[in-house]
C-alpha positions as CSV (number, residue, x, y, z in Angstrom):
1,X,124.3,93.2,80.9
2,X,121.7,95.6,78.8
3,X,119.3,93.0,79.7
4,X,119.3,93.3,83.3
5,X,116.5,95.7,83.5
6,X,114.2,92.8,82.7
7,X,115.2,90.3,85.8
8,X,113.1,90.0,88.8
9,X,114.3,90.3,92.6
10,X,114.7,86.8,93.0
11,X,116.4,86.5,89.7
12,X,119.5,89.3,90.9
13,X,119.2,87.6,94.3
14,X,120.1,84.1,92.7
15,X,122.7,85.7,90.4
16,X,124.2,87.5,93.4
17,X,124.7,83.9,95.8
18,X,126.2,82.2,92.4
19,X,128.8,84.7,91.7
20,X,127.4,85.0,88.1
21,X,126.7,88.6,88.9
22,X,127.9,91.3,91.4
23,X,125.2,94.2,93.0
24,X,127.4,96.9,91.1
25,X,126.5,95.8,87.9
26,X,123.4,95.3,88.2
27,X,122.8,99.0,89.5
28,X,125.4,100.8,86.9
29,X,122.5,98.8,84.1
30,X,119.9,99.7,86.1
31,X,120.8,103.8,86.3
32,X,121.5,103.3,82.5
33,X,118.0,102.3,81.8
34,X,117.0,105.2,83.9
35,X,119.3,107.8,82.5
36,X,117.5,106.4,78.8
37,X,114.0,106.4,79.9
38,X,113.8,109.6,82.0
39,X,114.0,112.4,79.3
40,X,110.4,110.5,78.0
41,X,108.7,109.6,81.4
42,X,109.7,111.8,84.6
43,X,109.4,108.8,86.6
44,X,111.9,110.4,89.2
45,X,111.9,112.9,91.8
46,X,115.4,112.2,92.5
47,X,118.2,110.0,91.1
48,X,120.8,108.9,93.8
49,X,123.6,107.9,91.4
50,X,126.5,108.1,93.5
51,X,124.7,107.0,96.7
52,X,123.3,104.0,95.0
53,X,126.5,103.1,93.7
54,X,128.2,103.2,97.4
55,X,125.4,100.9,98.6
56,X,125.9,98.2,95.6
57,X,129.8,98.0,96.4
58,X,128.8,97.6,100.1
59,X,126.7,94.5,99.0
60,X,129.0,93.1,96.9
61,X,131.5,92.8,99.7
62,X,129.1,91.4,101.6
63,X,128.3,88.7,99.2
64,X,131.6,88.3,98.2
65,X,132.3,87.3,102.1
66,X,128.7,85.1,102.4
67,X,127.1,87.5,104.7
68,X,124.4,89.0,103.0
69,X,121.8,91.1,104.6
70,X,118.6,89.1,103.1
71,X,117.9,87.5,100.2
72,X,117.3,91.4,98.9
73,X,120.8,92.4,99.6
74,X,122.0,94.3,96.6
75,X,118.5,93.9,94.5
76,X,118.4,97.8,93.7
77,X,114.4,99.8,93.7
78,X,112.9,103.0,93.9
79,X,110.9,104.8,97.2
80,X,108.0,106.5,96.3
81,X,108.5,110.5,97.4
82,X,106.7,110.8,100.2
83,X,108.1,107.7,102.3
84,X,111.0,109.3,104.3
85,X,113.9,108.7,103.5
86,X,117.4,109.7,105.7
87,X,118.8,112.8,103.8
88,X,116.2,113.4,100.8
89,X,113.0,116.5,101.4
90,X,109.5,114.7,101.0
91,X,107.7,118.1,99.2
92,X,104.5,115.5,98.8
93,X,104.5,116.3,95.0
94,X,103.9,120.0,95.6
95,X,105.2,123.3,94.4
96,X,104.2,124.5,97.9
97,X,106.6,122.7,99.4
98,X,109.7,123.2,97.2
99,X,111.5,124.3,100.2
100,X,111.0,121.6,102.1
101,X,114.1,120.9,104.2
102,X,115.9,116.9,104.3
103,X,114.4,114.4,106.3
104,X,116.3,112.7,109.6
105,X,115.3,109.6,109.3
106,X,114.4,107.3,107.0
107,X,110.2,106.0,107.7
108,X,109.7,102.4,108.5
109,X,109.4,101.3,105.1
110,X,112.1,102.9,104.0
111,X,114.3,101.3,106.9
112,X,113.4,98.1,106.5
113,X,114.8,97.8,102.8
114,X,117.9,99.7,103.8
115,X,118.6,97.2,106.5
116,X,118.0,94.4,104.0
117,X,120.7,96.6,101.7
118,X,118.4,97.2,99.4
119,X,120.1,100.1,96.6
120,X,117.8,102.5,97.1
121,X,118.0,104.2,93.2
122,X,116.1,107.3,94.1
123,X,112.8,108.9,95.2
124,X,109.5,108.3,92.6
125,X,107.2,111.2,91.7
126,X,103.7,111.6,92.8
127,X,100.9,114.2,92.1
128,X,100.2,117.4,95.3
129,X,99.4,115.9,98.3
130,X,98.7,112.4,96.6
131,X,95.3,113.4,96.8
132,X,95.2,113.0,92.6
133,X,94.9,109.3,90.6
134,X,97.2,111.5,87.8
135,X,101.3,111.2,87.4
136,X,100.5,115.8,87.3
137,X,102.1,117.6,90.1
138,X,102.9,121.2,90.4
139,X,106.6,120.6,91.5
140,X,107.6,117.7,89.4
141,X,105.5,118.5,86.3
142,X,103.7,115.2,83.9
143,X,104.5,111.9,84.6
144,X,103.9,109.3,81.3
145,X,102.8,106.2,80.5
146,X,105.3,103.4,79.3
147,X,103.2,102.2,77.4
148,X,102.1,105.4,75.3
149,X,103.7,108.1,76.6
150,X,100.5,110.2,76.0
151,X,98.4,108.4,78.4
152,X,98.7,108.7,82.4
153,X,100.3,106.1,84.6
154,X,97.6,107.2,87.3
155,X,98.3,107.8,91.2
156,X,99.0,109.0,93.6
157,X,102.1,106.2,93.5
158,X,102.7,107.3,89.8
159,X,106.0,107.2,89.2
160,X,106.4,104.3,90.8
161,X,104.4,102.4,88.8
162,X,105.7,103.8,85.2
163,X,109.2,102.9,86.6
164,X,107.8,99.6,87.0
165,X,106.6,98.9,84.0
166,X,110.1,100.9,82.0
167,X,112.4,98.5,84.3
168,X,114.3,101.1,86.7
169,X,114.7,98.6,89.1
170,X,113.3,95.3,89.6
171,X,111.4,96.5,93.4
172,X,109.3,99.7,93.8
173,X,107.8,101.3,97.2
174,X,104.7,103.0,96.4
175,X,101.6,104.0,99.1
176,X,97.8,104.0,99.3
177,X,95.0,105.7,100.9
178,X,92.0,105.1,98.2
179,X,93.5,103.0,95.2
180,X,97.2,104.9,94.9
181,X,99.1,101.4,94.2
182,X,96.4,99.6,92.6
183,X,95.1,102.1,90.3
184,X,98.7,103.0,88.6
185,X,99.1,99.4,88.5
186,X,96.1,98.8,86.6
187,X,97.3,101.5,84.4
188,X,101.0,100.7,83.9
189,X,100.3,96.6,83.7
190,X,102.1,95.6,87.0
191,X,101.3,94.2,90.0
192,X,100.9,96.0,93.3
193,X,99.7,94.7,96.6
194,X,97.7,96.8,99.1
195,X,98.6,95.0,102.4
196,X,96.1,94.9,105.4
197,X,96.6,98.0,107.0
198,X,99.3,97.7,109.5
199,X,101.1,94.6,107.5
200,X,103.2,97.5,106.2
201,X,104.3,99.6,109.6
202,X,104.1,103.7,107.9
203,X,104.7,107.1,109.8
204,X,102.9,109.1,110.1
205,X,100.3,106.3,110.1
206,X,96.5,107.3,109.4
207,X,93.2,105.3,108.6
208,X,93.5,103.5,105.5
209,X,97.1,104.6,104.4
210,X,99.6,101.8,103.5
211,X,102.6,101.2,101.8
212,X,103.3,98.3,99.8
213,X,105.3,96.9,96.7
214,X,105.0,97.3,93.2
215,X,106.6,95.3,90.8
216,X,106.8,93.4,87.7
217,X,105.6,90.1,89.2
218,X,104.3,88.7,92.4
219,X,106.9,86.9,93.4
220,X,109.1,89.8,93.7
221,X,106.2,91.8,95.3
222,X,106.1,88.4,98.3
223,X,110.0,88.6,98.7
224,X,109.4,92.7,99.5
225,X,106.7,92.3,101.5
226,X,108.5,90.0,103.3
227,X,111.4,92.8,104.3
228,X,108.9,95.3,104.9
229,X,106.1,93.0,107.1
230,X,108.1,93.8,110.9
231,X,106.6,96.2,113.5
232,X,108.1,99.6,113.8
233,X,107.0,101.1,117.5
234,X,106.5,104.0,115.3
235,X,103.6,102.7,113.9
236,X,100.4,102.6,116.7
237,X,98.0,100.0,114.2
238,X,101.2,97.9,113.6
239,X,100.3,94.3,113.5
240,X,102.6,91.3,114.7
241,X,105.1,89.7,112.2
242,X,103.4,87.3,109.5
243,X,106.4,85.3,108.0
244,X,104.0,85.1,105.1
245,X,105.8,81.8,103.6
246,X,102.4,80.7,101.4
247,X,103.1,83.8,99.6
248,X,105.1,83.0,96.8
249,X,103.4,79.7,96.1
250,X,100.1,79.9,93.7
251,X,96.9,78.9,95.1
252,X,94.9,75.9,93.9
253,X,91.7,77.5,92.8
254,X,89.6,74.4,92.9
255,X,86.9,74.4,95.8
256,X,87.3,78.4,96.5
257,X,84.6,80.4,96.5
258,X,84.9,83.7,94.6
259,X,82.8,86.7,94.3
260,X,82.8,88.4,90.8
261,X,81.7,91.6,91.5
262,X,81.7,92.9,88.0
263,X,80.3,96.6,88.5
264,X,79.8,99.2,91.6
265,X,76.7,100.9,89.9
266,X,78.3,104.0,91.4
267,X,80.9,106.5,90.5
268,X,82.4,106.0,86.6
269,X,80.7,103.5,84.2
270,X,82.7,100.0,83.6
271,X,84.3,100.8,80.4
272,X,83.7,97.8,78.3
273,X,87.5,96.2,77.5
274,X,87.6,96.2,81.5
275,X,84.4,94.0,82.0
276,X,85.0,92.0,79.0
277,X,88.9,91.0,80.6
278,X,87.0,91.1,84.1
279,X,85.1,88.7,83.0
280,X,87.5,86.3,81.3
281,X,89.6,86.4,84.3
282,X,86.5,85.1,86.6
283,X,85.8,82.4,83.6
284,X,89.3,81.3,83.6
285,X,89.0,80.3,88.0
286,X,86.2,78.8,87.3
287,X,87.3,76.8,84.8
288,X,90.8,76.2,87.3
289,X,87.9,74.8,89.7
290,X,87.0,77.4,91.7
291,X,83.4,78.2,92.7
292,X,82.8,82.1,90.7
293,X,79.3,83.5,92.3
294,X,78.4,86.9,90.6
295,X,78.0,89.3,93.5
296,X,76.2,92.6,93.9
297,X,77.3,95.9,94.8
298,X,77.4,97.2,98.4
299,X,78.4,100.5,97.5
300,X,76.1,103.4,97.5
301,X,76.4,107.3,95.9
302,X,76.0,108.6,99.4
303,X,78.7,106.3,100.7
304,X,80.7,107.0,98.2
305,X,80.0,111.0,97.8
306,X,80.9,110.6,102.0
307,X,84.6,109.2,101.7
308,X,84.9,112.2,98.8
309,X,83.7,114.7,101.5
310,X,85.8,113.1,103.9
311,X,89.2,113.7,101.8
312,X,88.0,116.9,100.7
313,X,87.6,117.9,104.2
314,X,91.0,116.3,105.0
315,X,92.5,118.5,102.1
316,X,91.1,121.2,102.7
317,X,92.5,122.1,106.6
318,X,95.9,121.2,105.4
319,X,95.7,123.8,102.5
320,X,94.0,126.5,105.0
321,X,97.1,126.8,107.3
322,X,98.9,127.6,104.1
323,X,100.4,131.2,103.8
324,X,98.9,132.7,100.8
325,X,102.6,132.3,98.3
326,X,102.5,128.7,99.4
327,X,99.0,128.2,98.9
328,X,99.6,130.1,95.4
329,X,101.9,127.0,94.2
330,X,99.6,124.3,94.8
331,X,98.3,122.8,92.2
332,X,94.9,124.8,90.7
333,X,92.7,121.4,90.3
334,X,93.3,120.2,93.9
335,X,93.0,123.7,95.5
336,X,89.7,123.7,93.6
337,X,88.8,119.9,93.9
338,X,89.2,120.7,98.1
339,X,87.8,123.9,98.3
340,X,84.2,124.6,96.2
341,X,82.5,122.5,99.2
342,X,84.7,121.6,102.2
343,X,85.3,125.7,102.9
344,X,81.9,125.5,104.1
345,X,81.4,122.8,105.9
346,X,80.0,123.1,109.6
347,X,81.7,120.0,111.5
348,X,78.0,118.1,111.4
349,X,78.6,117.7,108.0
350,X,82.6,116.2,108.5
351,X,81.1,113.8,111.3
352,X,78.2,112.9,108.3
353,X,80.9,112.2,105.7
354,X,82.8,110.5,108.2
355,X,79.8,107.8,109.0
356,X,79.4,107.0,105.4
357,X,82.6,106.3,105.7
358,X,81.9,103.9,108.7
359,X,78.9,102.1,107.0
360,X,80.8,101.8,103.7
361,X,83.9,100.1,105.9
362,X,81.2,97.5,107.7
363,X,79.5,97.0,103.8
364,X,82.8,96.3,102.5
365,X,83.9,93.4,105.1
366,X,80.0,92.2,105.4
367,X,80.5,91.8,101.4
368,X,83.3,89.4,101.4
369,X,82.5,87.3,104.2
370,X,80.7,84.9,102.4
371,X,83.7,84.1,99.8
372,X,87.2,83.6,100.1
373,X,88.1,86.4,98.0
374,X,86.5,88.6,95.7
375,X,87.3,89.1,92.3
376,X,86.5,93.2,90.0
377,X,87.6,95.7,88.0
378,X,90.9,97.9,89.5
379,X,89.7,100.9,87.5
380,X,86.7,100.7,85.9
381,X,88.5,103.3,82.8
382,X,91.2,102.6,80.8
383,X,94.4,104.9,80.9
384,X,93.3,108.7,79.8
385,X,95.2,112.0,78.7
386,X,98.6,112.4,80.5
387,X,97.9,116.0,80.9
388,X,95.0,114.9,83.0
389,X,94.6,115.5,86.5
390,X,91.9,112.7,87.1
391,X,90.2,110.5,84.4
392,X,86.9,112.9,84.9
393,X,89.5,115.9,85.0
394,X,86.5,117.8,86.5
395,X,87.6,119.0,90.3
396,X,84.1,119.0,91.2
397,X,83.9,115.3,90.8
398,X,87.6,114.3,90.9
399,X,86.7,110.8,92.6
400,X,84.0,108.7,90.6
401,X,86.8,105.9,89.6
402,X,87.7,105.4,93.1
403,X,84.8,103.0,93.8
404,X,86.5,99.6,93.3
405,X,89.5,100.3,95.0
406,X,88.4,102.9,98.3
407,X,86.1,100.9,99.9
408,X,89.0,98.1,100.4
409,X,91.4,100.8,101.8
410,X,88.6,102.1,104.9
411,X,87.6,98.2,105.6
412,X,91.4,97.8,105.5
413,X,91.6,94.8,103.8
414,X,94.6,93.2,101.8
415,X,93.6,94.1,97.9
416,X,96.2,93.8,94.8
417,X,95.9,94.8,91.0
418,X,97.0,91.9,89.0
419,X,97.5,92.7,85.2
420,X,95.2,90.4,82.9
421,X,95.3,91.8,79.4
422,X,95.1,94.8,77.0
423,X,92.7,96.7,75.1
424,X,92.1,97.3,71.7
425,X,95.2,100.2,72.2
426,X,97.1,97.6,73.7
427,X,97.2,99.6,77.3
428,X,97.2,97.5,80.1
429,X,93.6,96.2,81.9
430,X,94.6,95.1,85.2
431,X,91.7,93.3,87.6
432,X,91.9,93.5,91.5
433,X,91.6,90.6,94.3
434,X,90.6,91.0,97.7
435,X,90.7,89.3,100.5
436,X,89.8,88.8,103.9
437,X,91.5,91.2,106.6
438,X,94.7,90.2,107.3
439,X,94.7,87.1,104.6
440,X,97.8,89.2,102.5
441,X,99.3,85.7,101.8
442,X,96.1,84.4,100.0
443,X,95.7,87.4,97.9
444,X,99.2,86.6,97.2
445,X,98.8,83.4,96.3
446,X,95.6,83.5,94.2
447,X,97.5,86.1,92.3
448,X,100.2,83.6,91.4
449,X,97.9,81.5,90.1
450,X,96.0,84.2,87.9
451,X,99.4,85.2,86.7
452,X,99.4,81.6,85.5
453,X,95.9,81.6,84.2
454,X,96.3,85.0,82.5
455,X,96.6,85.1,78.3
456,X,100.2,85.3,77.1
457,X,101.2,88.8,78.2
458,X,103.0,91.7,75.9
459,X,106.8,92.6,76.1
460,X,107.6,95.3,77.8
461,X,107.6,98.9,76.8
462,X,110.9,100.4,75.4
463,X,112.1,103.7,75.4
């Protein structure tokens, strides 16, 4: 049973409904692999042993009888920090809010997979405020790349994705306001989907914030989404339940048209290991039958230098009602990164940054209307120092590496980071589909058939 940390969702599920395997063991192998890994990765905010271990022998009675939840009943995975959860505090990855009390209920994410009986192992780390793309935060200290433990995972969904990519559980919960799934995927080598916002109900909801799954392979990422894909009243931009069924079939590539949009022109340079797979994956559709048309940037600085102003803004209010011992524990980058322009803005220049928000949201969608789905870079930099709170590490410009992935978050369309290869360091280089709003079960889709196209992919890290 040591090798249980490598089987998918469906895998368990399968195992579960044939009686070859029981929930219980697969969560005593799974906080085993945990218990090893930890020490090297601080993946985990908090481990909920003996909780998890209720939950599993609840679902193997249920299977036991034939009445399981879902087909997720018993598959065990880990909630990112900041998702709610019945019981745990949500201190948003900062030292500030080490005293924050428990939660009383769990968010709608967090709900749904309990009422699938989901074992819910324990709550991810993240970096202060998840305003960082860095596995750094002031309460719960480095998180590491799997696959070198001196690189970064990314963020703000850090530990979610290093727990991926280490096996903790087969099913991760991870959010996204700028690129915070699909970056750390990129990074880590997994797959995480950035649903249309609203496919995901969240609480408190706000513009471009999602949740969405992270996992090993895309299947497993359709059978979560699945769970997690039902209004919550809680959730005002909620949209009406897609059964999203053409998700876990791939998509025949031939006649498709594709945009290869290999390079922003703004924010960080394309390093040259990311084009070079960027451009083998858009080479290998083509060659599947698909029509690949190289397309050119929409993105400008002052768009982009607007959606920085905007979150900086955003930070900013939340760390000025902050009594000065609180505001002492947050983390010195971000209280830097959020404060040497935003403490003197005059509210014309908030509404400015906020309409180059607008205009990059309207460029994004005007973009991709002429293809089916467009095909770039996740992160246009490969993994950097652990240590690091931002691949620039320079507060004043914390944000250049956003470009690819932020522009998809305001336009709120469905955008995933599929892993295609690795560089010469043999990190991970992961390359990011988008789709039309609301078509979550074609960038599904098309990522099973990249997954299929991709070169033969490495094993997975060990501790």
């Amino acid at each position: 049973m040591s090798a249980l940390h490598g089987w998918s969702a469906a895998e368990l599920s399968a195992a579960y409904a044939s009686r070859k395997l029981s929930p219980l063991e697969a969560t005593r192998a799974l906080l085993a692999r945990i218990a090893d890994w930890e020490p090297r990765l601080n993946a985990m905010y908090r481990v909920a042993r003996e909780a998890a271990l209720e939950q599993a022998r609840a679902s193997e009675a249920r299977w036991r009888t034939g009445k399981p939840l879902s087909p997720l009943d018993g598959v065990p995975l880990t909630i990112k920090e900041n998702i709610h959860t019945r019981g745990d505090p949500a201190p948003i990855g900062t030292r500030a809010n080490e005293d924050a009390p428990p939660q009383p209920e769990d968010a709608p994410p967090a709900a749904r997979v309990r009422e699938a009986g989901c074992v819910i192992l324990g709550k991810s780390t993240m970096p202060d405020y998840g305003m960082l793309s860095s596995g750094l935060s002031s309460l719960h200290g480095v998180t590491r790349n799997p696959w070198r433990l001196d690189r970064n995972p990314s963020g703000s969904s850090s530990g979610a994705a290093a727990a991926a990519a280490a096996g903790y559980a087969p099913l991760h919960l991870g959010t996204d306001i700028g690129g915070s799934l699909r970056l750390p995927a990129a990074h880590c080598g997994i797959f995480a989907l950035k649903p249309s916002l609203g496919r995901v109900p969240i609480y408190p909801p706000y513009m471009g914030r999602v949740a969405g799954p992270m996992t090993r392979t895309v299947a497993d990422a359709a059978l979560l989404l699945s769970v997690l894909a039902r209004p919550d009243a809680r959730d005002f931009m909620s949209l009406p339940v897609d059964e999203l069924k053409s998700g876990l079939e791939p998509l025949a590539a031939k006649g498709r048209k594709i945009g290869f949009l290999s390079d922003m022109r703004v924010g960080m340079p394309v390093h040259r290991e990311v084009r070079a797979a960027t451009e083998a994956a858009a080479r290998a559709l083509e060659r599947a039958g698909a029509h690949v048309e190289e397309t050119q940037s929409f993105l400008s600085a002052e768009m982009l230098d607007g959606m920085c102003r905007f979150f900086e803004a955003r930070s900013y209010n939340e760390l000025a009602q902050l009594a000065a011992a609180k505001k002492a524990k947050v983390l010195p980058f971000v209280t830097e990164w959020c404060t040497w322009r935003a403490a003197g803005f005059s509210g014309r220049d908030v509404m400015q940054a906020y309409g180059w928000v607008m205009a990059m949201r309207e460029a994004a969608v005007a973009a991709c209307r002429r293809y089916d789905f467009v095909l770039s870079p996740t992160s246009p930099v490969l993994s950097y120092a652990a240590e690091h709170a931002a691949p620039s590490n320079d507060p004043r410009n914390a944000l250049p590496h956003i470009a690819f992935t932020v522009p998809y978050s305001m336009s709120e369309q469905p955008a995933a980071s599929v892993n295609w290869t690795y560089s010469a360091d043999r990190l991970p280089i992961g390359i990011q589909i988008v789709g039309r709003r609301f078509d979550d079960a074609g960038v599904l889709s098309l990522a099973r058939t990249i997954e299929a196209l991709r070169p033969a992919q490495r094993p997975w890290p060990e501790p």
